[in-house]
C-alpha positions as CSV (number, residue, x, y, z in Angstrom):
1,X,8.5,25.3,-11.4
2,X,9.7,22.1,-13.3
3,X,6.5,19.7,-13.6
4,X,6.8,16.4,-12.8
5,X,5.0,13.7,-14.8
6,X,4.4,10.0,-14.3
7,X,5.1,8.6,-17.9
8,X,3.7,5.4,-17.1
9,X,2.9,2.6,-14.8
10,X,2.3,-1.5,-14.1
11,X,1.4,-3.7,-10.9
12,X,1.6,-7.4,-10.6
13,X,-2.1,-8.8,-9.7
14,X,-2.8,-8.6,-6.4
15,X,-2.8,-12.2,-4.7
16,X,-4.1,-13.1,-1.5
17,X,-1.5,-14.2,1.2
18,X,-0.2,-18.2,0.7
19,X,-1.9,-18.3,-2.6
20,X,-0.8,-17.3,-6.0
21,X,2.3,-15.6,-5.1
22,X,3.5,-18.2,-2.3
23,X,7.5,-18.9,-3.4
24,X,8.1,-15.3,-4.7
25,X,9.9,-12.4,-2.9
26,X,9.3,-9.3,-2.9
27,X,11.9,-8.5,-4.5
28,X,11.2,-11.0,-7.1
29,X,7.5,-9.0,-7.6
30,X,9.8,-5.8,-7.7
31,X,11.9,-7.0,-10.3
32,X,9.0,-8.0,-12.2
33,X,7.0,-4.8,-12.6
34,X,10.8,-2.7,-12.7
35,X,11.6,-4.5,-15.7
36,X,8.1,-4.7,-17.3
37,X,7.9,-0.9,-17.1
38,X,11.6,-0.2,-18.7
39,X,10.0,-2.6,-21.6
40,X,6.8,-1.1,-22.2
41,X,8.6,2.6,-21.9
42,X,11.4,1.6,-24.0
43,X,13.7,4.0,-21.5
44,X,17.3,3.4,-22.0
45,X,18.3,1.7,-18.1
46,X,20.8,4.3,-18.6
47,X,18.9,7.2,-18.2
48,X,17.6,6.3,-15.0
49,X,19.1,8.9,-11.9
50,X,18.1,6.4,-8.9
51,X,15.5,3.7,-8.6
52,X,13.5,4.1,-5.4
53,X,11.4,1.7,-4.0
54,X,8.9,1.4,-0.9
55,X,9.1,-1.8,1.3
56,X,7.3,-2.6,4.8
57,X,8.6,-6.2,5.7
58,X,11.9,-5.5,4.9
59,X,13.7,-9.5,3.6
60,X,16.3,-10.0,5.5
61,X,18.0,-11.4,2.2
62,X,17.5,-8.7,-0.2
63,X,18.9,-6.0,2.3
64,X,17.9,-2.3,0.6
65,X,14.9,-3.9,-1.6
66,X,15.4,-1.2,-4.2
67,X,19.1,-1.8,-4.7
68,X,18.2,-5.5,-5.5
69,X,15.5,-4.8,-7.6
70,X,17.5,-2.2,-9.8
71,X,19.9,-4.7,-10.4
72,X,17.4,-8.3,-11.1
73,X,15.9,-5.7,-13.5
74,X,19.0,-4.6,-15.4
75,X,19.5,-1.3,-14.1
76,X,23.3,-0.2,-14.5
77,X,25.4,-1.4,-10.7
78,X,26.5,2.7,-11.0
79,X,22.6,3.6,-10.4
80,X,22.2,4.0,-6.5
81,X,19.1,2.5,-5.1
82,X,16.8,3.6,-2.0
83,X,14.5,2.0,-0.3
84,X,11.5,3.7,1.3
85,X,9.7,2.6,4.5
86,X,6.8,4.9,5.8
87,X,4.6,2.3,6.3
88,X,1.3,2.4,4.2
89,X,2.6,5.1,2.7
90,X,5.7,3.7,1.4
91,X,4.7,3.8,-2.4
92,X,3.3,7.0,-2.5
93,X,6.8,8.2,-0.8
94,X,8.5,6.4,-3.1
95,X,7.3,9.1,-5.6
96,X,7.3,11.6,-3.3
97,X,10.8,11.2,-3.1
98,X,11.7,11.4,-6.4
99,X,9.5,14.3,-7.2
100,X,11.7,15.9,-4.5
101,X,14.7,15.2,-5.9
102,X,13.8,16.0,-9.3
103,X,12.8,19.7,-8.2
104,X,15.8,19.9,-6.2
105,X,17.7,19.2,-9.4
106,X,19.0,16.1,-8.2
107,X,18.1,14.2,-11.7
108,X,15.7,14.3,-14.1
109,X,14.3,10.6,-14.3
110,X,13.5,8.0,-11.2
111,X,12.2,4.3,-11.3
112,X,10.1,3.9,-8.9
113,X,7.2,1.6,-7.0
114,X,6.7,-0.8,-3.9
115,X,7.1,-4.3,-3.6
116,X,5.5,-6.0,-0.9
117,X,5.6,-10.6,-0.1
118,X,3.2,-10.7,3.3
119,X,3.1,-14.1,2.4
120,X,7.1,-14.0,3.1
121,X,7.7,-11.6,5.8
122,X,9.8,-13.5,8.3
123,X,9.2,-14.8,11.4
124,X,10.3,-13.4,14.5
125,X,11.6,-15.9,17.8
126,X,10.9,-15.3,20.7
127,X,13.9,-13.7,22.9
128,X,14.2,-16.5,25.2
129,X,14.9,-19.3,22.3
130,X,17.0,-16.6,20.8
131,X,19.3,-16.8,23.9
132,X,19.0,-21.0,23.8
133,X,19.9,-20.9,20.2
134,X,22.7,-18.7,20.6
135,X,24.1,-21.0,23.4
136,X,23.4,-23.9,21.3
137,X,25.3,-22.9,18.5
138,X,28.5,-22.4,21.2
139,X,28.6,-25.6,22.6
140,X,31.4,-28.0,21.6
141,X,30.1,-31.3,22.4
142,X,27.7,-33.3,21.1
143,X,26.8,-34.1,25.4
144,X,26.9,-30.0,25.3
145,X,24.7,-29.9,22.4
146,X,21.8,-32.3,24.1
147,X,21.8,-30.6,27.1
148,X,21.7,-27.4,25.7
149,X,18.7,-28.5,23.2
150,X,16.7,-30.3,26.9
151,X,16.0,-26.4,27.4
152,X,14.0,-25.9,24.3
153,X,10.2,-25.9,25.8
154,X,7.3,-25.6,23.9
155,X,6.7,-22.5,24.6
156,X,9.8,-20.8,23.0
157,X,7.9,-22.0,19.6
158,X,5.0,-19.4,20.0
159,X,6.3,-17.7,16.5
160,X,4.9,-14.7,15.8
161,X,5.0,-12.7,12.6
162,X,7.1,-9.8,12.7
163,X,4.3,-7.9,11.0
164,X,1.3,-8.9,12.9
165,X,-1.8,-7.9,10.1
166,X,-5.2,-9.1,9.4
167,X,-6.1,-12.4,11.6
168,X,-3.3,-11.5,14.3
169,X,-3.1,-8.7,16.7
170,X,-2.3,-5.9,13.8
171,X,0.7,-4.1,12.9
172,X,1.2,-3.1,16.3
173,X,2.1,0.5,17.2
174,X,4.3,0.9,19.9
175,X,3.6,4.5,21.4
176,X,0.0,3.4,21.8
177,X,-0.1,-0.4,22.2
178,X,-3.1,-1.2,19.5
179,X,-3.1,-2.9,16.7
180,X,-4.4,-1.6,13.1
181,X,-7.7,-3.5,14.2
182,X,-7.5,-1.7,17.7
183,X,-7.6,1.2,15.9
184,X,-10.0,1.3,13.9
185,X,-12.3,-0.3,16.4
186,X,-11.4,3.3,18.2
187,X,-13.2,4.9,14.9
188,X,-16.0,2.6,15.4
189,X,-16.7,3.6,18.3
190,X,-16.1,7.2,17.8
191,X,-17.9,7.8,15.1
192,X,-20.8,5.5,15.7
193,X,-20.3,2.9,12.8
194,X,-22.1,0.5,13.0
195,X,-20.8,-2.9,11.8
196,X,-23.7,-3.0,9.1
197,X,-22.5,-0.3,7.4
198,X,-19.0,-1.6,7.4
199,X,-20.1,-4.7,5.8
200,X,-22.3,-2.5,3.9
201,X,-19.2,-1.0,2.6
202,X,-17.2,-4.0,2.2
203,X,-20.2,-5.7,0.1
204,X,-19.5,-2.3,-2.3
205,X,-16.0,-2.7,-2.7
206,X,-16.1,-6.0,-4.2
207,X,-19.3,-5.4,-6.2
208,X,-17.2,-2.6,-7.9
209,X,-14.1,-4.1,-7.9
210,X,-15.7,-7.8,-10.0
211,X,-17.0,-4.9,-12.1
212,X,-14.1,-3.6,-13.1
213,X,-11.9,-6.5,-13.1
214,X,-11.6,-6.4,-16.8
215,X,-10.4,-3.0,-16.9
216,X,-8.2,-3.0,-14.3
217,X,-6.3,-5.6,-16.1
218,X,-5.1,-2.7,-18.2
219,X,-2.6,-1.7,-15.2
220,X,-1.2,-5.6,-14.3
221,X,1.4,-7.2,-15.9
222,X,0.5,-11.1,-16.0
223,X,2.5,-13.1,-13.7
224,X,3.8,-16.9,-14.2
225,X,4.2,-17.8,-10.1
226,X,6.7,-20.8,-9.2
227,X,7.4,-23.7,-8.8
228,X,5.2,-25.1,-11.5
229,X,5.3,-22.2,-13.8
230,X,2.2,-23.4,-15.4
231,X,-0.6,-21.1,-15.0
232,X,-0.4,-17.0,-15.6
233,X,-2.1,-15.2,-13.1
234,X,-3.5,-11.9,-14.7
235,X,-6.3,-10.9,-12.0
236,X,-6.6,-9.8,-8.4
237,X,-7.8,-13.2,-6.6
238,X,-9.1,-11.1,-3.9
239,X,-12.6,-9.6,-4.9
240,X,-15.0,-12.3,-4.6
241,X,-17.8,-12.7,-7.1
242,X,-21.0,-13.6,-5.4
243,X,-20.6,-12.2,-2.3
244,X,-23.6,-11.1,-0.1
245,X,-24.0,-9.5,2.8
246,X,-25.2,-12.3,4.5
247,X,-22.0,-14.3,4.3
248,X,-20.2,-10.9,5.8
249,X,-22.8,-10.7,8.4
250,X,-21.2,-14.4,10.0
251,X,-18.1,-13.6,10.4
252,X,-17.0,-13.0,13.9
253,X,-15.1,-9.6,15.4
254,X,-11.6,-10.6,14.6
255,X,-9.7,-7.8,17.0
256,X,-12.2,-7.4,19.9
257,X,-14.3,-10.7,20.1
258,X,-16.4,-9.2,22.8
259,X,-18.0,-5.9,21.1
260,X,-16.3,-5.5,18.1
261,X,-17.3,-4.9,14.8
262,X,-14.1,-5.1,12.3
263,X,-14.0,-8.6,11.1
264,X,-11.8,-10.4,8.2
265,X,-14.7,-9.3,5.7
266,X,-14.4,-5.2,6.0
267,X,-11.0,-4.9,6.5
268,X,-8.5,-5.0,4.2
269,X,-7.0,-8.6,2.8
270,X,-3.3,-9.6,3.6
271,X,-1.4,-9.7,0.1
272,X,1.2,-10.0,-2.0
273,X,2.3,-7.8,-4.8
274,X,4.1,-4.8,-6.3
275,X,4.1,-1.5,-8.7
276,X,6.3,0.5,-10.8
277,X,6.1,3.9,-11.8
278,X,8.3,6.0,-14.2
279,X,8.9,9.7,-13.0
280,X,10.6,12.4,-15.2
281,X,10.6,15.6,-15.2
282,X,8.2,17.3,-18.3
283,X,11.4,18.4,-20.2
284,X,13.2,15.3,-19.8
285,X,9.9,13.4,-21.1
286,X,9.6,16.0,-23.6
287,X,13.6,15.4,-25.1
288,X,12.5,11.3,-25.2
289,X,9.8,11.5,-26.9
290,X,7.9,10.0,-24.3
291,X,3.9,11.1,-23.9
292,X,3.3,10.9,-20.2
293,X,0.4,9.2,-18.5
294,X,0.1,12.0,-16.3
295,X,1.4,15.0,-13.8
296,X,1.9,14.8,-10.1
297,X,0.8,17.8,-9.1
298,X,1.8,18.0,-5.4
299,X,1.7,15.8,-2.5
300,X,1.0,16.3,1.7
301,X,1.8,14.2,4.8
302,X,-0.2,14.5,8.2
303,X,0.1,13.3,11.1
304,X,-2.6,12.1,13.7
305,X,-2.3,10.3,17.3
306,X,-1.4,6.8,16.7
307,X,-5.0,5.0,17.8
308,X,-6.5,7.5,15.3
309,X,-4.0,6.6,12.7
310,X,-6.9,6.1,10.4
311,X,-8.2,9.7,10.6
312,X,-4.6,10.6,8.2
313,X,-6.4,11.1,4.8
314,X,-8.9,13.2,6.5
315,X,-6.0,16.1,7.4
316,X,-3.6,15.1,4.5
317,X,-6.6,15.4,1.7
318,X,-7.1,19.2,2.8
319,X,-3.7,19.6,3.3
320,X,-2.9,18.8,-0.2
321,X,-5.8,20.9,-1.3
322,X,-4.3,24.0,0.3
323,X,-1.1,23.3,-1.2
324,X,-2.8,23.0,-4.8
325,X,-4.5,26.3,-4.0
326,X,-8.2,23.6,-5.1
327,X,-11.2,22.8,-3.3
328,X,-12.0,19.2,-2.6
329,X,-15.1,19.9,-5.2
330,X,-12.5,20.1,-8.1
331,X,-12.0,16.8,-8.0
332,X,-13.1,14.4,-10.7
333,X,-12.0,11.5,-9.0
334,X,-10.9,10.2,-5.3
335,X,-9.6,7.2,-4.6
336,X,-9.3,6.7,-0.2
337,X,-7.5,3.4,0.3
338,X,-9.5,1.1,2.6
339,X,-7.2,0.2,5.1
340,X,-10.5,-1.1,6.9
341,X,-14.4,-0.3,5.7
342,X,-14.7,1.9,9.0
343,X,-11.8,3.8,8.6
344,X,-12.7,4.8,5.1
345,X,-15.6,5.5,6.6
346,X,-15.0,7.6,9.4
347,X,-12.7,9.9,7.1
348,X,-15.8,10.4,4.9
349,X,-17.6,11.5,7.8
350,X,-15.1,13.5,9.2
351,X,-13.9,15.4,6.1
352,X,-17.8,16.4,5.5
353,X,-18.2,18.1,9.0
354,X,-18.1,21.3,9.3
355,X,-17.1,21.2,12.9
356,X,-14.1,19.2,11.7
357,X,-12.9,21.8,9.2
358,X,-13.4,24.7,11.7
359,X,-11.5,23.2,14.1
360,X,-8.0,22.7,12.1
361,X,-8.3,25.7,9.7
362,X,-9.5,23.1,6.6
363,X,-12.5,25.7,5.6
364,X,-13.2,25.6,2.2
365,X,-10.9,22.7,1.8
366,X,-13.5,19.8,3.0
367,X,-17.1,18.6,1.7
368,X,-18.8,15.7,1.4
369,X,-17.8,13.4,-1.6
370,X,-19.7,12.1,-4.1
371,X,-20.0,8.4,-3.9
372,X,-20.0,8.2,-8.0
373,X,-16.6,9.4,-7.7
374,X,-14.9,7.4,-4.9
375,X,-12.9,4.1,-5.0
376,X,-15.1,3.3,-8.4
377,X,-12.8,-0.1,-8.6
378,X,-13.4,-0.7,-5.7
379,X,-10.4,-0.6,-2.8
380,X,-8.3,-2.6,-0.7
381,X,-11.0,-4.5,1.4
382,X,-11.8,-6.0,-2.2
383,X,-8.5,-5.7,-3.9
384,X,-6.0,-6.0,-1.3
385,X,-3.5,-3.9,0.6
386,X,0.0,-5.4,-0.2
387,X,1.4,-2.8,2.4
388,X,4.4,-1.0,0.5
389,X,3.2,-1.3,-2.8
390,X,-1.1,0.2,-2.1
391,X,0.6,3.7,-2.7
392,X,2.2,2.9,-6.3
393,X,-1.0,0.6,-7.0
394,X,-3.5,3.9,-6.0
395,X,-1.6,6.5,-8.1
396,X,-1.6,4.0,-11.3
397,X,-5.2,3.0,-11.0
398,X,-6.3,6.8,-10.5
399,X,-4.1,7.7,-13.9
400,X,-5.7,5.1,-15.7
401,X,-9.3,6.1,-14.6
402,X,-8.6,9.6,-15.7
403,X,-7.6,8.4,-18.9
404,X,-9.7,6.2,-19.8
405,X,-12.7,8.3,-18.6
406,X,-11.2,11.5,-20.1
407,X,-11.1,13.2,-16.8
408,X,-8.8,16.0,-15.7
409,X,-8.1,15.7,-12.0
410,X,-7.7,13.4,-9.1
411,X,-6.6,12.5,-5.8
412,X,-5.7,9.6,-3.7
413,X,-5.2,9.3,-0.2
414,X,-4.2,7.0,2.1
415,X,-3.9,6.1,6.3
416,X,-0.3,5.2,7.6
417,X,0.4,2.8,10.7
418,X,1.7,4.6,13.4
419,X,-0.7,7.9,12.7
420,X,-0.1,9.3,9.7
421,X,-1.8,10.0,6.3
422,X,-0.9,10.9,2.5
423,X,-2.4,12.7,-0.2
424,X,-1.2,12.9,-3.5
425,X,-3.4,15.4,-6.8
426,X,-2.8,14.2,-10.1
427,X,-3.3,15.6,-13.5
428,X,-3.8,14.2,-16.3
């Protein structure tokens, strides 16, 4: 079977929503890291079969992300463009996808990433100053006009976000009524998590993550923002230098204010940013001359019930193994994205029970993992989870570990609104 190699990789910095990245699309963060990784691989835009790109809050003007993004970043118009939406999971599908098509013989060489501007993702009206508006803009008088616009009460201007993350109610799934938060207060719950060891966790991620802030400079592309274009932004403004567990320990239950435990500190921060990815197969790497950063061995979806949607890596990680015909103690290097502190937490806990691994036919396949090996960056709670792009940004940071650490194997994961999970196994 054709093997399918990642020749190399780039991600804008990771900035924290209405800060560094406030007047940028995401399609102006796609077109960034497209065109910086044509550059750096020196692949002729002709080459390129399809550019695919993952995308959760989908601008309304930059309809198919990907096909704008090929185009800002001087792909040829003849390339076709796709965009990807699974949710979380919408940069990891994004090479998913082309891995797919590549075995399938469909081409030999994809663009790909996720692009993701929370800070931009459109508002969404209310349905009953939808129906004034549309009424308004029928009238034919300006007497009309005024007595249409006396209807407009206050409360048709409770604007909500379309995508509802961090300090609002949570992507909302609509099967089973929660929110991300809700969800993962559901973990809390079930798997007795305590909200010290959540903020325990969270405390962790950004210790690691300050750590290794030099090196993971290694795998962003410095980024001069508008409108001042003064200042280039080279570093995640997310992981916070001095943090203690103290300051974590004030903040208040942002999704169940009575007994919760997930606050703004152990989950994951609302961002802005993007990733791009070359894919080839080995022979077409091989003909250009190209020395590739790394293999994509194979890949697995789950599925879980929606209010457990955080449980995904915890099926897709043995899933992948099985596939991979590798036990979970092969791995040099694991990288679980951190969707919240307790989520993360409850998969480790999960994928090292027994009972667990019994239950869906995972034996063999499951263990516990060692914390020298996990998230050693840190993750998302840190970082940030810019939500189409955390796949692209998970497989680039594990390649890079493995190479600079001369390591042979490893394997990122991630949860997926709406109950599902991903697993990808790399090679170097």
């Amino acid at each position: 079977m054709e093997r399918i190699v990642i020749v190399d990789g780039i991600r804008t910095p990771f900035a924290k929503m209405g800060t560094d990245f406030n007047f940028l699309g995401a399609q102006d963060l796609g077109r960034i890291v497209a065109r910086e990784v044509i550059e750096r691989t020196g692949i002729d835009v002709n080459e390129i079969d399809e550019v695919i790109f993952g995308n959760v809050g989908q601008p309304s003007n930059a309809s198919n992300i990907a096909r704008v993004i090929s185009i800002l970043s001087g792909v040829p118009d003849r390339t076709p463009a796709l965009t990807v939406h699974r949710n979380c999971a919408s940069g990891i599908d994004s090479a998913i996808q082309a891995s797919m098509k590549i075995r399938l013989n469909e081409g030999d060489c994809y663009l790909v990433g996720g692009a993701e501007s929370m800070t931009n993702i459109e508002v969404e009206l209310v349905k009953p100053l939808q129906d004034e508006l549309v009424a308004l803009s029928k009238a034919k008088t300006t007497k009309d006009r005024l007595l249409k616009m006396m209807k407009f009460y206050p409360k048709f201007f409770n604007i909500k976000k379309s995508l509802q993350f961090g300090m609002w109610l949570g992507l909302t799934d609509p099967t089973c009524g929660l929110g991300m938060g809700g969800t993962a207060e559901v973990l809390a719950k079930e798997f007795g998590i305590t909200r010290e060891e959540q903020d325990q966790f969270a405390l962790l991620s950004h210790q690691k993550a300050i750590a290794a802030r030099e090196i993971l400079k290694e795998e962003i592309v410095p980024v001069i923002p508008p409108p001042e274009y003064k200042k280039a932004v080279d570093a995640d403004n997310g992981p916070r230098d001095g943090q203690t567990i103290e300051a974590l320990a004030k903040l208040k239950p942002a999704f169940d204010r009575r007994s919760g435990t997930v606050t703004a500190g152990n989950a994951s921060q609302i961002s802005d940013g993007a990733g791009a990815l070359l894919i080839m197969s080995e022979k077409k790497a091989k003909s250009l001359g190209l020395k590739p950063l790394g293999i994509m061995r194979t890949y697995a979806i789950a599925a879980v019930e929606p209010h457990r949607m955080g449980m995904g890596p915890a099926h897709a990680i043995p899933m992948v193994l099985k596939k991979a015909k590798m036990r979970l103690k092969e791995m040099e290097a694991i990288e679980i994205n951190e969707a919240f502190a307790v989520q993360a937490l409850a998969c480790l806990k999960q994928l090292a029970s027994e009972v667990f691994a019994k239950k869906f036919g995972y034996e063999g396949y499951t263990g516990e993992i060692d914390p020298g090996i996990f998230n050693v960056n840190g993750g998302a709670v840190a970082l940030g989870h810019p939500v189409g792009t955390t796949g692209t940004r998970l497989i680039l940071t594990m390649l890079k570990h493995m190479q600079r650490n001369d390591l042979n194997i490893g394997l990122v994961s991630l949860c997926v609104g709406g109950g599902q999970g991903a697993a990808v196994i790399l090679e170097r």
